[in-house]
MIMIMI-21767 format. One record per residue: residue in three letters; residue number from 0; x, y, z of N, C-alpha, C in turn. Coordinates in nm, 3 decimals, always signed. Example, Ala and Ser with C-alpha at 12.3 -4.5 7.8 and 13.67 -1.06 7.14 Angstrom:
residues 2
<node residu="ALA" num="0" n_x="+1.319" n_y="-0.569" n_z="+0.780" ca_x="+1.230" ca_y="-0.450" ca_z="+0.780" c_x="+1.320" c_y="-0.330" c_z="+0.780"/>
<node residu="SER" num="1" n_x="+1.285" n_y="-0.225" n_z="+0.708" ca_x="+1.367" ca_y="-0.106" ca_z="+0.714" c_x="+1.290" c_y="+0.003" c_z="+0.787"/>
//
This chain:
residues 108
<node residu="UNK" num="0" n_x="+2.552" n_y="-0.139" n_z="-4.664" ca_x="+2.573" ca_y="-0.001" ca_z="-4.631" c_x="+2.707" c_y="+0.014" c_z="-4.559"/>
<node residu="UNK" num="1" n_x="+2.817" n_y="+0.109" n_z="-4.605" ca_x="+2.932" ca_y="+0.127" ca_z="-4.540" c_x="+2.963" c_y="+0.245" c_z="-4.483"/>
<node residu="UNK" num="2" n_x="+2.820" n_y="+0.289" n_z="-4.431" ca_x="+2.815" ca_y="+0.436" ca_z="-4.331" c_x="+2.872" c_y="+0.530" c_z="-4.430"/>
<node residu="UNK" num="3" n_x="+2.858" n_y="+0.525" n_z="-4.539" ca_x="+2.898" ca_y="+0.659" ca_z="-4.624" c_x="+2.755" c_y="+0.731" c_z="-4.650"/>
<node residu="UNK" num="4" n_x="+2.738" n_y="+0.862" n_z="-4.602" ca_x="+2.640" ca_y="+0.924" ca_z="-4.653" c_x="+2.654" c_y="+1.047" c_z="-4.744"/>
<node residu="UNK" num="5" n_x="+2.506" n_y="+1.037" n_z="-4.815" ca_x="+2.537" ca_y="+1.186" ca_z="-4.889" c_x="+2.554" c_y="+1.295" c_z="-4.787"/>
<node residu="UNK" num="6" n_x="+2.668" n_y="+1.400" n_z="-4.824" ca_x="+2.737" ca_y="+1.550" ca_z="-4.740" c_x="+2.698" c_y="+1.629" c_z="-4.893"/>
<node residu="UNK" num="7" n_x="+2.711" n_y="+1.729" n_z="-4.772" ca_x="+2.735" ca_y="+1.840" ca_z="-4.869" c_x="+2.808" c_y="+1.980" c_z="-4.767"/>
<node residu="UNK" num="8" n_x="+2.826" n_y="+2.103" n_z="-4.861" ca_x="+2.908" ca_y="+2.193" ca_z="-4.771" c_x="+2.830" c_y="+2.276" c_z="-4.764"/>
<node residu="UNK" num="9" n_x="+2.843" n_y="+2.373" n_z="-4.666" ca_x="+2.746" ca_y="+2.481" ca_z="-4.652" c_x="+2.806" c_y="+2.594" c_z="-4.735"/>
<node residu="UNK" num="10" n_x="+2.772" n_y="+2.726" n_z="-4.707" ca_x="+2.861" ca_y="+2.856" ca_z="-4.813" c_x="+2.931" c_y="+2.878" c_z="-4.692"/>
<node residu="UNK" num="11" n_x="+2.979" n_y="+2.865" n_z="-4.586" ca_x="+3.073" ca_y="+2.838" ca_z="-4.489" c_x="+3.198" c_y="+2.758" c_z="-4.474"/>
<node residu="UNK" num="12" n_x="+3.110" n_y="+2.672" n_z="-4.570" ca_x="+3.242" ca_y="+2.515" ca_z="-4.598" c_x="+3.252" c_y="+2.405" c_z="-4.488"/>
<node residu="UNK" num="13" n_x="+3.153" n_y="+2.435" n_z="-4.380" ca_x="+3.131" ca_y="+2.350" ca_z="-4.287" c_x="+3.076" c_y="+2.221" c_z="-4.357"/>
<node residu="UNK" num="14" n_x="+3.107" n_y="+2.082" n_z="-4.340" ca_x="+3.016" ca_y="+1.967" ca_z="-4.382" c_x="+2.900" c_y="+1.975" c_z="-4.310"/>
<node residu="UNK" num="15" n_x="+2.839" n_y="+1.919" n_z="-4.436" ca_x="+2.659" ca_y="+1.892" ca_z="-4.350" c_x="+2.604" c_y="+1.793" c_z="-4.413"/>
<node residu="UNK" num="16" n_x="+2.542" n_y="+1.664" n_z="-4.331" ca_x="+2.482" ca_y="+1.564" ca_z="-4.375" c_x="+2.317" c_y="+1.554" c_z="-4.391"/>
<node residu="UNK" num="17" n_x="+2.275" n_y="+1.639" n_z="-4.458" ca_x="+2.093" ca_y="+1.623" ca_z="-4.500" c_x="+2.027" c_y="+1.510" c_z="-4.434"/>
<node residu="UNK" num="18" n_x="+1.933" n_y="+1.530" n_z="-4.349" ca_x="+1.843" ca_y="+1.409" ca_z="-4.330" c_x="+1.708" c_y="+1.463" c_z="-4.399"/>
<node residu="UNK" num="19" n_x="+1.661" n_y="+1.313" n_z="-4.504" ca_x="+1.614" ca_y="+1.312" ca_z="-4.567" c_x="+1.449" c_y="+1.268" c_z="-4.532"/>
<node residu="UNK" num="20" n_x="+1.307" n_y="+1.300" n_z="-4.593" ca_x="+1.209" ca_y="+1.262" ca_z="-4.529" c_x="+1.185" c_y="+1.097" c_z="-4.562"/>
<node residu="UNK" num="21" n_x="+1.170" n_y="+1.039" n_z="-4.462" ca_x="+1.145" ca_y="+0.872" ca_z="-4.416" c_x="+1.025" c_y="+0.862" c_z="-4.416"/>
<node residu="UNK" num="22" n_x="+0.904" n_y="+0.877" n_z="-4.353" ca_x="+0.800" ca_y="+0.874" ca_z="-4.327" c_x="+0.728" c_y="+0.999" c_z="-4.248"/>
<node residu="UNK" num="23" n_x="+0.599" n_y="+0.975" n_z="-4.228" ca_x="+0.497" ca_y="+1.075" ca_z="-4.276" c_x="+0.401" c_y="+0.984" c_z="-4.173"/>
<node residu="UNK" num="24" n_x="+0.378" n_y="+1.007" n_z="-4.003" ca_x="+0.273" ca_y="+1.005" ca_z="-3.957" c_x="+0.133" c_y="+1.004" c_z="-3.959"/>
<node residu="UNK" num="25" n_x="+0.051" n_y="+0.979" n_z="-4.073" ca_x="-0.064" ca_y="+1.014" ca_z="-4.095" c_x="-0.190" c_y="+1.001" c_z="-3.949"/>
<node residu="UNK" num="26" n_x="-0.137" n_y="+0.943" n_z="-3.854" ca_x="-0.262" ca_y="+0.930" ca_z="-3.781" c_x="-0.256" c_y="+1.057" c_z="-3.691"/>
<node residu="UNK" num="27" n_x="-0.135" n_y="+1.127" n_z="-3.661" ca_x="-0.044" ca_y="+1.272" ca_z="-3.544" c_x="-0.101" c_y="+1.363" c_z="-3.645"/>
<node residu="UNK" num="28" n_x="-0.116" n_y="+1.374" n_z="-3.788" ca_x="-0.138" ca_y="+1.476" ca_z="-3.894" c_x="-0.260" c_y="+1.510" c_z="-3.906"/>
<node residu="UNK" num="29" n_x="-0.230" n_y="+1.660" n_z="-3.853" ca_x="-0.397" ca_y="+1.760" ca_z="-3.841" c_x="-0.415" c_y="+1.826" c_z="-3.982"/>
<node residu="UNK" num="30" n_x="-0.350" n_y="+1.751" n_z="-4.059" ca_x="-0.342" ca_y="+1.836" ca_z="-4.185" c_x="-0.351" c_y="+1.965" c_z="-4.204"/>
<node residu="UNK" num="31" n_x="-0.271" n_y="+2.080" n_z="-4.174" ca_x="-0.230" ca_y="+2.213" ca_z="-4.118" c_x="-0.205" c_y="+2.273" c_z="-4.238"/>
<node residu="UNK" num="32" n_x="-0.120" n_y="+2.167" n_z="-4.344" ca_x="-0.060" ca_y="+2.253" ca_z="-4.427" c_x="+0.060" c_y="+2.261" c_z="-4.398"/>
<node residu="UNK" num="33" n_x="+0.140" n_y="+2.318" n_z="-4.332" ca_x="+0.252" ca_y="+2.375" ca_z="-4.272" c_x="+0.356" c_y="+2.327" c_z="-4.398"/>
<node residu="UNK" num="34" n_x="+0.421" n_y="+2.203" n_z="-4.347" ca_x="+0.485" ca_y="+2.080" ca_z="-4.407" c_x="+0.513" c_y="+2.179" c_z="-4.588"/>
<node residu="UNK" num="35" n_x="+0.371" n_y="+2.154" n_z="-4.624" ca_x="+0.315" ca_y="+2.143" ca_z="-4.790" c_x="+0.385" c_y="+2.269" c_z="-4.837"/>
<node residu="UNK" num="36" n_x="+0.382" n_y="+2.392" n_z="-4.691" ca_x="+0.402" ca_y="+2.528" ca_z="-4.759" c_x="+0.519" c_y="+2.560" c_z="-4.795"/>
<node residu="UNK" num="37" n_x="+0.600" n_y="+2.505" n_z="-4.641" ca_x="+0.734" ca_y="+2.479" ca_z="-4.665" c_x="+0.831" c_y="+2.419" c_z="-4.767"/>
<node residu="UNK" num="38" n_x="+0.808" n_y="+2.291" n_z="-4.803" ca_x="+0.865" ca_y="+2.247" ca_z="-4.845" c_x="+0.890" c_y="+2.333" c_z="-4.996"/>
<node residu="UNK" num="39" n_x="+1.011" n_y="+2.329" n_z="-4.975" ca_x="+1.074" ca_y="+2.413" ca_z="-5.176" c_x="+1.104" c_y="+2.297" c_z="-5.260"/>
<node residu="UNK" num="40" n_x="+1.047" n_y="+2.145" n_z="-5.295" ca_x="+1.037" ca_y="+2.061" ca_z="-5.373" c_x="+0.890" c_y="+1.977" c_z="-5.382"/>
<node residu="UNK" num="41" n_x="+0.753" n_y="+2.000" n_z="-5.337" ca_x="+0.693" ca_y="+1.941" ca_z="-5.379" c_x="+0.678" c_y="+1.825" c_z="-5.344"/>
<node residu="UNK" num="42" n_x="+0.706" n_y="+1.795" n_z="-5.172" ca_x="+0.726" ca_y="+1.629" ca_z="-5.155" c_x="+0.627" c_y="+1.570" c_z="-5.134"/>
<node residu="UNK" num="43" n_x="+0.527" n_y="+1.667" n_z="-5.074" ca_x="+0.402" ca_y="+1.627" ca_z="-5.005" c_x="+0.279" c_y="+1.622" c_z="-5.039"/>
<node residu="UNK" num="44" n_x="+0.163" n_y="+1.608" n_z="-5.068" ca_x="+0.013" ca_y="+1.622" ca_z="-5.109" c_x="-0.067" c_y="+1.620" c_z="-5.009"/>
<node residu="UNK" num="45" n_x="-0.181" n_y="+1.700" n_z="-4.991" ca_x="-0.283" ca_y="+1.676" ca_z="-4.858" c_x="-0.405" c_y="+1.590" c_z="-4.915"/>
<node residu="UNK" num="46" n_x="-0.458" n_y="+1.507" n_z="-4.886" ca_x="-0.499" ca_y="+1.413" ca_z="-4.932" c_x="-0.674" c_y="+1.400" c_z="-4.849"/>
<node residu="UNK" num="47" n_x="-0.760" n_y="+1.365" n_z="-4.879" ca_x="-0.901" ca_y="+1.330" ca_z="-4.798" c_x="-0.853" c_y="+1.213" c_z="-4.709"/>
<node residu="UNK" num="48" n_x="-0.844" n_y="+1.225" n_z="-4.533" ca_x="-0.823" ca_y="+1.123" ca_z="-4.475" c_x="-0.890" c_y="+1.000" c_z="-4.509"/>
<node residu="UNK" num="49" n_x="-0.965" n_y="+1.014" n_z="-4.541" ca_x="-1.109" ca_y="+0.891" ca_z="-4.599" c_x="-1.009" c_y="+0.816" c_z="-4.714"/>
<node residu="UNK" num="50" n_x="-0.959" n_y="+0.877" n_z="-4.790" ca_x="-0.862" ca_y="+0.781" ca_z="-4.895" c_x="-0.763" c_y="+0.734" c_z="-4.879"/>
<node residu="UNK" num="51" n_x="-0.701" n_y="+0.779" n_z="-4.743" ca_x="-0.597" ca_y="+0.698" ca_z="-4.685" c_x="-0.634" c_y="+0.600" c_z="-4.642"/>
<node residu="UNK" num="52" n_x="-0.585" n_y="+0.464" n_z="-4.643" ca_x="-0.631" ca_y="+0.315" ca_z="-4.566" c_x="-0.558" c_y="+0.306" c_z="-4.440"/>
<node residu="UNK" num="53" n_x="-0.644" n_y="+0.245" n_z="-4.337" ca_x="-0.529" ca_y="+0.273" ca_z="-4.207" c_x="-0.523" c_y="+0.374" c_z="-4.104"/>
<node residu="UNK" num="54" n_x="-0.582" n_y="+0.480" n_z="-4.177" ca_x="-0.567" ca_y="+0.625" ca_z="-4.095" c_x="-0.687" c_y="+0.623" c_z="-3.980"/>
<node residu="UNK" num="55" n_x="-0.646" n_y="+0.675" n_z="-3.847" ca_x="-0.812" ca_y="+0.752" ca_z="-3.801" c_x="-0.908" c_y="+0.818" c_z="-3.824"/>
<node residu="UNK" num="56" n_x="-0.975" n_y="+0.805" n_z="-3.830" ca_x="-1.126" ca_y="+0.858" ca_z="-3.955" c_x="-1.116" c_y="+0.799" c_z="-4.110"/>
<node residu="UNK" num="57" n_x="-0.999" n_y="+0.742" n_z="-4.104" ca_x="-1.103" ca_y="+0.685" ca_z="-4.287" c_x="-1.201" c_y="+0.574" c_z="-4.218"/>
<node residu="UNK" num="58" n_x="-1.205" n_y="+0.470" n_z="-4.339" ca_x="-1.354" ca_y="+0.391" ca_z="-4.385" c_x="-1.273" c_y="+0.296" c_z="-4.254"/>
<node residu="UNK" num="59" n_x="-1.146" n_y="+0.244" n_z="-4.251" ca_x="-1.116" ca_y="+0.181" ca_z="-4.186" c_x="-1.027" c_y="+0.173" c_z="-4.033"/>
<node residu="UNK" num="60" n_x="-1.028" n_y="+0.298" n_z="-4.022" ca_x="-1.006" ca_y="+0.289" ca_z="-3.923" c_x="-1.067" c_y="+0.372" c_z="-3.826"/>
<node residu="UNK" num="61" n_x="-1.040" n_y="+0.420" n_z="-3.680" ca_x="-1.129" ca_y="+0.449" ca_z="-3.595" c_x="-1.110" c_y="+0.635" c_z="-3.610"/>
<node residu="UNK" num="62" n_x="-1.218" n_y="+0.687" n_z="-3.567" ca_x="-1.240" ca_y="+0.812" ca_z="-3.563" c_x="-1.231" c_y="+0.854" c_z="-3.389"/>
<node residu="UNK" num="63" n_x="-1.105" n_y="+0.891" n_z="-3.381" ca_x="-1.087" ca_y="+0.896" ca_z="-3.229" c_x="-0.984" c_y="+1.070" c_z="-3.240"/>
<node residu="UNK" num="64" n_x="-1.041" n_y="+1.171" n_z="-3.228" ca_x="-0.979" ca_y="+1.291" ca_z="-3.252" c_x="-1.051" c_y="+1.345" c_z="-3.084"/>
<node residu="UNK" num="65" n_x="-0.890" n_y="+1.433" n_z="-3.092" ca_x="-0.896" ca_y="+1.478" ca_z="-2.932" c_x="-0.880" c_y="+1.656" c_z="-2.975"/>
<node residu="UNK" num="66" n_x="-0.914" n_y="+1.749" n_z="-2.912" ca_x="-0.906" ca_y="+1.921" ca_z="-2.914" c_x="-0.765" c_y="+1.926" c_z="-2.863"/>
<node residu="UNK" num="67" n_x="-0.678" n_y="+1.995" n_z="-2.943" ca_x="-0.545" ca_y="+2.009" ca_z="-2.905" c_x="-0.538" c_y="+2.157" c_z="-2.930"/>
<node residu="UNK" num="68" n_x="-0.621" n_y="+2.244" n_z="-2.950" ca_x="-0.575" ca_y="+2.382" ca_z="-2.995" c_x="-0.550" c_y="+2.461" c_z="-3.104"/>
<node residu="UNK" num="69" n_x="-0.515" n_y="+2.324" n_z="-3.220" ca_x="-0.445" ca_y="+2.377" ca_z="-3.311" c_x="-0.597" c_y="+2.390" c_z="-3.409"/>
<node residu="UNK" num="70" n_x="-0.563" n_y="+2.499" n_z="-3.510" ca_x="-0.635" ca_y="+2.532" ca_z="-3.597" c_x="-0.621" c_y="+2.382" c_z="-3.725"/>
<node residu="UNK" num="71" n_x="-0.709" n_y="+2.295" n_z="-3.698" ca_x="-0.706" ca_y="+2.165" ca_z="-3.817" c_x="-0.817" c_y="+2.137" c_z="-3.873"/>
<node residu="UNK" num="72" n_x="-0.809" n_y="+2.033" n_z="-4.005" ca_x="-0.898" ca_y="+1.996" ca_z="-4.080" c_x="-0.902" c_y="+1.842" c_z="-4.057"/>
<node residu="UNK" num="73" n_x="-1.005" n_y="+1.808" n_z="-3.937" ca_x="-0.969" ca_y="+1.626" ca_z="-3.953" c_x="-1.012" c_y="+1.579" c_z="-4.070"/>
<node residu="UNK" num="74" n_x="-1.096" n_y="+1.590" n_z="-4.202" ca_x="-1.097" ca_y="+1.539" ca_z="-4.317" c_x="-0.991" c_y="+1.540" c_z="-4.383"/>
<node residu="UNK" num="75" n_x="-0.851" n_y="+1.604" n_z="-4.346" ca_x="-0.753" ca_y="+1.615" ca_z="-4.438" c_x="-0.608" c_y="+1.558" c_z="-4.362"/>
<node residu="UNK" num="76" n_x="-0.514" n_y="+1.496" n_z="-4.468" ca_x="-0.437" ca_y="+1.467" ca_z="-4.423" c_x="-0.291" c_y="+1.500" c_z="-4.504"/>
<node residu="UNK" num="77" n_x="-0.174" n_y="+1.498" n_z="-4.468" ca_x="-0.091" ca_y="+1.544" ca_z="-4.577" c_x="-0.014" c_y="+1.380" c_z="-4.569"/>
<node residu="UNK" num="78" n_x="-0.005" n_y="+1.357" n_z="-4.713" ca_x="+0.091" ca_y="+1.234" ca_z="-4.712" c_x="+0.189" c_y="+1.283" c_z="-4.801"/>
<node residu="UNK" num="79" n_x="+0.351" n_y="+1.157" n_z="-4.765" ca_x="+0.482" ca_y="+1.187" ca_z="-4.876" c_x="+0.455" c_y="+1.164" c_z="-5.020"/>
<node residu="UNK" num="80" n_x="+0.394" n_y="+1.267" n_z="-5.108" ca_x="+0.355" ca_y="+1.239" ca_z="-5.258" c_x="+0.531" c_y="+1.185" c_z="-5.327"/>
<node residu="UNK" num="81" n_x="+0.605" n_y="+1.253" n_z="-5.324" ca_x="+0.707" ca_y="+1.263" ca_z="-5.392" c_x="+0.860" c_y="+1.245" c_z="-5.330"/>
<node residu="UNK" num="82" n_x="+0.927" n_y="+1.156" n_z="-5.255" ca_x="+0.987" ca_y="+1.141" ca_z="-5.167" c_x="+1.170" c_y="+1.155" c_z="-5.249"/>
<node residu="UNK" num="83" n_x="+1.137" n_y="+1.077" n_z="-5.352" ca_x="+1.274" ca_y="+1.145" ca_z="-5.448" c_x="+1.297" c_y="+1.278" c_z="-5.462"/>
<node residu="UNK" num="84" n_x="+1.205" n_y="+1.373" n_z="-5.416" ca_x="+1.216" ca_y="+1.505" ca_z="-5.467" c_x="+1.303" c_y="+1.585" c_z="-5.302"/>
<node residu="UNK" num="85" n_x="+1.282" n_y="+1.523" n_z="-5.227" ca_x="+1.348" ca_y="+1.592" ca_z="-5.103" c_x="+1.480" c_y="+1.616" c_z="-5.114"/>
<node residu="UNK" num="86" n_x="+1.540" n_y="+1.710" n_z="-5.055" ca_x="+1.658" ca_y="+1.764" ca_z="-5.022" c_x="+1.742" c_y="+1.766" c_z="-4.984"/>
<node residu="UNK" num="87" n_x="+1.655" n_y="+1.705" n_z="-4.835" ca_x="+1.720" ca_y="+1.667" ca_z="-4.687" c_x="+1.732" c_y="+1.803" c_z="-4.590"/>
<node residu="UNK" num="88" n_x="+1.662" n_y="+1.933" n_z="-4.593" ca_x="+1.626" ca_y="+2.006" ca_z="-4.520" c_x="+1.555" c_y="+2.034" c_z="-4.457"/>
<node residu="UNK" num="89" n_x="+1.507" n_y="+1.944" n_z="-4.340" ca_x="+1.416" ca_y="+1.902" ca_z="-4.255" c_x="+1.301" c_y="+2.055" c_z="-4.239"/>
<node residu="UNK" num="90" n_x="+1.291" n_y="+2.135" n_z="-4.322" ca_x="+1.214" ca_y="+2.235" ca_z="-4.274" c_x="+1.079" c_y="+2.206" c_z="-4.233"/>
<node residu="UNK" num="91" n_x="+1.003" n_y="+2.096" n_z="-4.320" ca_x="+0.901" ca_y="+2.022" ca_z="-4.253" c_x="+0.873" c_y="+2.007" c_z="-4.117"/>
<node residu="UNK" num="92" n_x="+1.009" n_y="+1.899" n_z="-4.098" ca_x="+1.014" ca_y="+1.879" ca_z="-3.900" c_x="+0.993" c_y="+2.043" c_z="-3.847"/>
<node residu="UNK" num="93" n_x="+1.022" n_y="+2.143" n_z="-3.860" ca_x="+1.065" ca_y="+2.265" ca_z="-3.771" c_x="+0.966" c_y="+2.324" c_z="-3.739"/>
<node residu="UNK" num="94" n_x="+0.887" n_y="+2.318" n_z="-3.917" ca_x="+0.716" ca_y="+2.367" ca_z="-3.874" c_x="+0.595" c_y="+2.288" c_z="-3.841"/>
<node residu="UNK" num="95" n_x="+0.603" n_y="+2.151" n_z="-3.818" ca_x="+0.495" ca_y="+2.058" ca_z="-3.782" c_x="+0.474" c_y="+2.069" c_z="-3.651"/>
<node residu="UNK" num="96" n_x="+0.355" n_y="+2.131" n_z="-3.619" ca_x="+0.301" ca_y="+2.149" ca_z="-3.479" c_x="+0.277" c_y="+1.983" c_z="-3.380"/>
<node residu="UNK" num="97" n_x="+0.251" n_y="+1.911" n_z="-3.456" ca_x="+0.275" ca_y="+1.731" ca_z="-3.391" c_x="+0.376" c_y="+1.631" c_z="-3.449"/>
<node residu="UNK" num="98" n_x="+0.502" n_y="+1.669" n_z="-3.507" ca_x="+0.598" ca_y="+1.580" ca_z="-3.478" c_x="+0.597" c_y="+1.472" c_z="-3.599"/>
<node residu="UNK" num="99" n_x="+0.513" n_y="+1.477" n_z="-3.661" ca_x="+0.479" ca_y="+1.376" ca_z="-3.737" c_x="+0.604" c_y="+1.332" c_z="-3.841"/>
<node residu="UNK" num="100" n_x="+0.699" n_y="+1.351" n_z="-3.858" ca_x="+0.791" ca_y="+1.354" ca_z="-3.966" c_x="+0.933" c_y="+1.274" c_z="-3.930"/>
<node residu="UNK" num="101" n_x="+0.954" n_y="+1.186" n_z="-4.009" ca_x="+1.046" ca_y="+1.113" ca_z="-3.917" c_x="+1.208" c_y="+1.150" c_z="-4.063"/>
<node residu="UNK" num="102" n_x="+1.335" n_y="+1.189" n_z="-4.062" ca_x="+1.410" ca_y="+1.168" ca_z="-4.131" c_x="+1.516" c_y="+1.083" c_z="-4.126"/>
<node residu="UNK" num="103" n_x="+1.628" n_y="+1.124" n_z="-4.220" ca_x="+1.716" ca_y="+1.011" ca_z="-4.191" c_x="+1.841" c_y="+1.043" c_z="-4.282"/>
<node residu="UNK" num="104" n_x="+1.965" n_y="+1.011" n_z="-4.245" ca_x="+2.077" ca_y="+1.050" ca_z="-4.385" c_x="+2.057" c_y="+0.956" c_z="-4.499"/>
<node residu="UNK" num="105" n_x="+2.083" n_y="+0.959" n_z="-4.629" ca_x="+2.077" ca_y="+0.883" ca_z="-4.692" c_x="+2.188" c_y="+0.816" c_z="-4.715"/>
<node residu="UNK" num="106" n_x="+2.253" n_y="+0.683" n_z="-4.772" ca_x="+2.369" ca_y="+0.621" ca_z="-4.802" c_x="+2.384" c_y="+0.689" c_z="-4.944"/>
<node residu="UNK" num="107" n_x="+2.483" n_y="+0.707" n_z="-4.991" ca_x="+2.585" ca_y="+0.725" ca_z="-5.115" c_x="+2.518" c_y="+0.613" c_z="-5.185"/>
//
């Protein structure tokens, strides 16, 4: 990697470097939706936590859910279905009520 990333220009002409979606928190994910609605490519799927491996509340791992306020579905979870399809317009991050979304620039 020689620190070249994909840019692009705004309709301003300002440069702007897209950070792109990396990973996808599944155990922070109240499965809300939010993420799924947002996104204008299709990156994401909400999935039965139970079919995720790994997660809190599936088969294998622990069922440890705390009341945070937010309106959620602990049977559901949203995972990265389609990760080539992103943009790099973090709108995900802006509307995720827990953080769950990690990005990143991509190299050229």
């Amino acid at each position: 990697m020689n620190g070249e990333w994909i840019t692009g220009l705004t309709r301003g002409g300002a440069h702007w470097t897209p950070t792109f979606v990396t990973t996808l928190d599944g155990n922070r994910c109240i499965g809300c939706g939010r993420c799924f609605k947002v996104c204008p490519r299709q990156v994401f799927d909400l999935k039965d936590r139970e079919s995720v491996p790994g997660l809190l509340g599936s088969e294998d791992g622990e069922d440890d859910w705390e009341e945070d306020g937010f309106s959620d579905d602990p049977h559901m979870v949203m995972i990265i279905h389609n990760a080539d399809d992103c943009i790099g317009c973090a709108a995900c991050s802006r509307v995720c009520p827990k953080r769950c979304h990690k990005h990143a620039p991509w190299p050229m």
